[in-house]
Residue, then its C-alpha position, 0 to 999 in steps of 0.5 A: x858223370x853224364x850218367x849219373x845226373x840221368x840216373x839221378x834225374x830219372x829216380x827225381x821224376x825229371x826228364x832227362x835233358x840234353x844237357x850234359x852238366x849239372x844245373x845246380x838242381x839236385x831235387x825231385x818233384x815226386x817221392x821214392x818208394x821202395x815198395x812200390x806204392x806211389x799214391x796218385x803218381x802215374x807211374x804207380x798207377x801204371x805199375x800196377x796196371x803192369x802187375x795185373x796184365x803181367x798176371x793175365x799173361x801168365x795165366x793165358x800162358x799156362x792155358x796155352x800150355x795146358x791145351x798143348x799138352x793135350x792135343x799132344x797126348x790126344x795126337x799120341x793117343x790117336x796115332x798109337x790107336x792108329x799104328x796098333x789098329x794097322x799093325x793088327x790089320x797087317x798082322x789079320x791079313x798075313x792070317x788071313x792068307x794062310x786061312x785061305x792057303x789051308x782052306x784051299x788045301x783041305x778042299x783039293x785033299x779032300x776031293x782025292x781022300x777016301x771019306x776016313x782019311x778026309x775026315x781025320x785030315x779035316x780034323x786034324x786042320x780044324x783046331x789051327x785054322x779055328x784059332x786063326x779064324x778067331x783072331x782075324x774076325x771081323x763082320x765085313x770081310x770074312x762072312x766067306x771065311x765064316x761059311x768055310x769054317x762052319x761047314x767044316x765044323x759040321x762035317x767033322x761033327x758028324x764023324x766018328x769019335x777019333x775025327x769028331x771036332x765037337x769031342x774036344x768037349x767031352x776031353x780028359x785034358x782040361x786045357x784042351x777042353x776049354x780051349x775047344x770050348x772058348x774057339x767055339x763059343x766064339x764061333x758060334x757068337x760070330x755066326x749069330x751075329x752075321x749070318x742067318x740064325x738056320x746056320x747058327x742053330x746048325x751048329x747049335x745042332x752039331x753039338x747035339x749029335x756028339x754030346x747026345x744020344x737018341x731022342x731022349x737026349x740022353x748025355x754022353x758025359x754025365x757031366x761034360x756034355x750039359x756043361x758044354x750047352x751050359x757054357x754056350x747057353x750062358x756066352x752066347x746070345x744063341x737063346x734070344x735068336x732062338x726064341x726071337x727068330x726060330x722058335x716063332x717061325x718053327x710054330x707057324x710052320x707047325x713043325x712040332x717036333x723040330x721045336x720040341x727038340x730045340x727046347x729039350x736041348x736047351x733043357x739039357x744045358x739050363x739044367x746044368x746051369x745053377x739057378x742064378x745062372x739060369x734065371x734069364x736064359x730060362x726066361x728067355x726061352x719061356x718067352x717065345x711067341x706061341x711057345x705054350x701053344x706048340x708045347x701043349x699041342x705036341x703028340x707023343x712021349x717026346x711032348x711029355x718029357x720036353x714038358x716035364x724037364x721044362x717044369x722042372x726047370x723052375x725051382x723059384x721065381x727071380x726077384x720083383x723087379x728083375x730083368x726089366x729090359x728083357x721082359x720089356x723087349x718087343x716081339x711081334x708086336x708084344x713085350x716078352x712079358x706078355x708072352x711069358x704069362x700067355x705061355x704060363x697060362x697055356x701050359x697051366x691051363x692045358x698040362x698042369x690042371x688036369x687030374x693027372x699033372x705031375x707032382x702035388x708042388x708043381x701047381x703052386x710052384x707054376x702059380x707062384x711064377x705066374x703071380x711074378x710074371x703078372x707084377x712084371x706087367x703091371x702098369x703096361x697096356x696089355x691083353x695076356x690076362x684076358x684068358x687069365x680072368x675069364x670066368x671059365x679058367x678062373x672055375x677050373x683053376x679053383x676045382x683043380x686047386x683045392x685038389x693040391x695042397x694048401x701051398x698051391x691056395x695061397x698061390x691061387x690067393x697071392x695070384x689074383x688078390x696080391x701077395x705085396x703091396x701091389x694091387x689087391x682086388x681083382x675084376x669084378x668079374x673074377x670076384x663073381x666066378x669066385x662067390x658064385x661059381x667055386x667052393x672058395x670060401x668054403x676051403x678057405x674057412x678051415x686056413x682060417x681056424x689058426x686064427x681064431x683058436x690060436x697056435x695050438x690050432x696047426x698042430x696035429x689034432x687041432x681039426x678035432x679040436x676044433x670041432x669039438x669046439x663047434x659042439x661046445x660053446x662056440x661064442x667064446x671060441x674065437x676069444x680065446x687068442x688075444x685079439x692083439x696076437x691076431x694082429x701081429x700073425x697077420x702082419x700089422x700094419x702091412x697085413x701083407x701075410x699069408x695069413x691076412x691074404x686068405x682072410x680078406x679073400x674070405x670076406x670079400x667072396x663070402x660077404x658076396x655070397x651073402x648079399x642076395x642070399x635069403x634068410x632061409x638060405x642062410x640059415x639052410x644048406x645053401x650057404x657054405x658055412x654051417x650055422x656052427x662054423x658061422x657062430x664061430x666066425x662072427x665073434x672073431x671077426x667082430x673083434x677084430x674089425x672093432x680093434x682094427x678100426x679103433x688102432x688105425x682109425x685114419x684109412x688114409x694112412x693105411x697101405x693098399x693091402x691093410x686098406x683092403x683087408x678093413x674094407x672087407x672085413x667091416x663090410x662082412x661083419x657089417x652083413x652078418x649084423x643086419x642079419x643078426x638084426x632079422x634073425x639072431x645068428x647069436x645067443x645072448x642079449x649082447x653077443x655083439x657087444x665088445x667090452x672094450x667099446x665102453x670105455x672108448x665111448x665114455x672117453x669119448x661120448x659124441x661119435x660122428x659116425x657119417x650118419x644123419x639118424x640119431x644114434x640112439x634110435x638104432x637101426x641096422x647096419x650095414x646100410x651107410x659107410x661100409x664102416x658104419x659099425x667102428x664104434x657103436x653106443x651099447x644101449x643103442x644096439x641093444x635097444x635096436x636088436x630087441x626092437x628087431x626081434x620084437x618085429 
């Protein structure tokens, strides 16, 4: 009963009392709700402030719980790291005295052995003890071990076939072959990365005297044996120290013919490679200090092949942009992509433009590496293309090109003007060398006939075609393919063809040789064009700067290769104007008249063209914006070429 009137009293909001019996009040001051909502009851209040540090506890747990978990999967993670770091140390250490036990052996046997049973013995121990040595390496502890099991290596290497380590490699069982191989390769990798790089090459070299025969590095296997150099060219980091560390060395030492072996063994592995494979070790080698220089200077037929298989070793260039951390690394003081384009340069310079270089394709194929390689520095301070622009090889390089085949032009072109949308001008004083100095405008005039006669113009017969058209009517001759065909052959609106690279070069050395050219020299045997040949191109490009000029007035807009294609053309035909305006260059009252010209001017009647004159007082051209003759009033030039003859 007690508890009945507590209970009662409790759910009435009353406090219970000490009393035991019923006072006669059976009400409550508050109310009940079930669902637990008490309105501005205390008690509600508090239930709810309960629910909500009810809910942060939970959530305080669950992190609680969650971070427990991962410290225990860290701790499991840590001690299973532990336990197998110190099972493999236990286990490299039991391997570690065996090594030791036979290696100790071999040297006691080998002290009483005649010279064949040691060797065969030796061989015999070298596999086993190879496979443990590669297990328990490790950079601190066994550089000893490195030392024991190298000279072992090279001591067999240089035994007879039946004792002879390194003829593992040329097996017909393909399992023992690369097992050799991988064991190898391994230890190689550990002796670039611990002891000095004269070890490792001497390794490098074993491999050479049982896969190799006499200077010409002739192979052993047709097959195998530039496999095996492959394998450890591709694997290993043997090329960077080679050309990091040895090759420089060697070139100080002038020790020529310790080099040119070096890099004909390398030639021997590369060229098994397959060109995407090849690409970066090629260019790594290619890229050591001073390599062109000890290549060129070499004496004797061992020079002459090491550079021939090198050439031979370039079948294409990589793509813009590729291998930028290579090219990028330093070596005494200069990136490797400086000394990739000095090196380019010497052996273009001292093998490949004499009279008697190798094949016809290799000048363009060398050019074309030399243009990739010059992209790769672009925007980096560097002094590898001061021989590149000096007027003296810019000279020999012309002569010596124009001897080639049309290819090896336009990668002379594409090397000093660009080929992409890179930069397009080269320095002045290269641009001068070129006017000045070398028939470039006159071979490239011939490239240029595809154009203005049309597709027929590069098939058989069209040089003779092309010169009949000279004796005839030569005004009409570069009308002939619609003026809009032209455009597309060249690449609108990039203008980044080879078609449009040899036509701006055109204009910029031939509108330079025009400048301080006189009148009589002109019209005479000084200027590199005939009068024939001038008759044809000025009404070519006549049209073609108008239509350029009229479908892409905004040079704003224009990328760098179209922007220097307008400039150049507009200022040649700007020149050939004000020379027609002293002396006419061709016939007829309006030569330089383009019918289209017409209409545009009566769409458009007021034409600003920069100038303070008068249109129709007339005057010559060329003389203000280099774009001066864009649009011109038909009236006007006729008035000014009339008052021009008068005078």
């Amino acid at each position: 009963r007690a508890h009945i009137l507590h209970t009662v009293r409790h759910f009435s909001g009353q406090r219970p009392c000490n009393s035991m019996f019923f006072d006669g009040n059976a009400g409550g001051g508050g109310r009940v709700n079930l669902g637990g909502q008490g309105g501005r009851n205390p008690r509600a209040r508090a239930g709810e402030d309960s629910r909500a540090d009810f809910v942060r506890k939970q959530h305080k747990e669950r992190e609680a719980r969650e971070k427990k978990r991962l410290r225990e999967a860290a701790a499991t993670e840590i001690q299973k790291t532990y336990r197998r770091h110190r099972c493999l140390k236990v286990a490299r250490d039991a391997q570690r005295l065996v090594f030791d036990k036979r290696a100790a052996d071999i040297g006691k046997v080998g002290a009483v052995l005649p010279a064949d049973k040691k060797a065969k013995f030796v061989y015999l121990a070298l596999v086993p003890m190879l496979r443990l040595f590669v297990f328990f390496f490790t950079a601190r502890e066994d550089v000893s071990r490195l030392a024991v099991i190298r000279d072992l290596v090279i001591f067999s290497a240089g035994q007879v076939a039946s004792s002879n380590i390194v003829e593992l490699a040329l097996s017909d069982d393909d399992d023992q072959r690369r097992s050799f191989l991988v064991l190898f390769q391994k230890l190689l990798a550990a002796a670039l990365r611990v002891g000095p790089p004269a070890d490792a090459l001497r390794l490098f070299f074993a491999v050479k005297e049982a896969l190799f025969l006499g200077p010409e590095f002739r192979p052993v296997h047709e097959q195998r044996s530039g496999a095996t150099l492959s394998q450890l060219i591709r694997r290993t980091d043997v090329l960077a120290v080679l050309s990091r560390d040895v090759l420089p060395k060697v070139a100080e030492a002038q020790a020529a013919s310790q080099a040119l072996e070096l890099v004909l063994l390398c030639c021997a592995g590369l060229e098994a490679c397959s060109w995407s494979e090849r690409q970066e070790p090629l260019i790594c080698l290619f890229s050591a200090p001073r390599l062109g220089q000890v290549l060129c200077e070499g004496q004797g037929p061992l020079a002459q092949q090491c550079l021939q298989r090198l050439i031979a070793l370039f079948p294409g260039t990589p793509e813009a942009g590729e291998f930028p951390a290579l090219l990028g690394e330093v070596l005494e003081g200069a990136p490797r992509g400086s000394w990739l384009v000095r090196n380019l340069v010497t052996v273009l310079e001292r093998h490949l433009m004499p009279a008697s270089a190798g094949p016809a394709r290799v000048m363009s194929l060398w050019l074309t590496w030399l243009c990739w390689a010059k992209e790769q520095l672009a925007g980096t301070p560097h002094g590898a293309l001061d021989r590149l622009n000096s007027s003296s090889f810019v000279r020999a390089l012309v002569l010596s090109v124009v001897k080639q085949e049309p290819e090896a032009l336009l990668s002379f072109c594409q090397l000093y003007f660009g080929g992409g949308a890179g930069e397009c001008e080269p320095p002045a004083e290269v641009l001068q060398t070129l006017a000045f100095a070398t028939p470039l405008a006159e071979r490239l005039f011939p490239t240029l006939v595809g154009l203005m006669r049309g597709p027929a113009a590069g098939a058989p017969g069209a040089r003779a075609g092309y010169a009949g058209g000279l004796r005839g009517n030569g005004s009409r001759l570069g009308e002939r393919q619609s003026i809009e065909s032209v455009s597309q052959v060249l690449g609108t609106p990039s203008f980044t063809t080879p078609e449009a690279t040899r036509l701006r070069i055109f204009c910029s050395v031939y509108a330079l040789q025009m400048q301080p050219m006189y009148d009589y020299e002109f019209f005479g045997s000084a200027n590199p064009l005939k009068q024939e040949e001038v008759q044809v191109l000025t009404p070519f490009l006549n049209r073609l700067a108008y239509h350029l000029v009229s479908t892409m007035p905004c040079k704003a807009s224009m990328g760098a290769p179209a922007r220097a294609l307008r400039t150049s053309l507009c200022s040649l035909v700007c020149l050939l104007y004000s020379r027609h305006c002293r002396r006419p260059i061709l016939v007829g009252e309006n030569a330089w008249i383009i019918p289209d010209s017409r209409l545009l001017i009566r769409r458009a009647p007021v034409v600003d063209l920069g100038a303070d004159e008068d249109p129709d007082e007339g005057g010559a051209a060329g003389q203000g914006d280099e774009d001066a003759m864009d649009v011109e009033d038909p009236d006007a030039m006729e008035d000014g070429g009339r008052r021009a003859r008068a005078a």
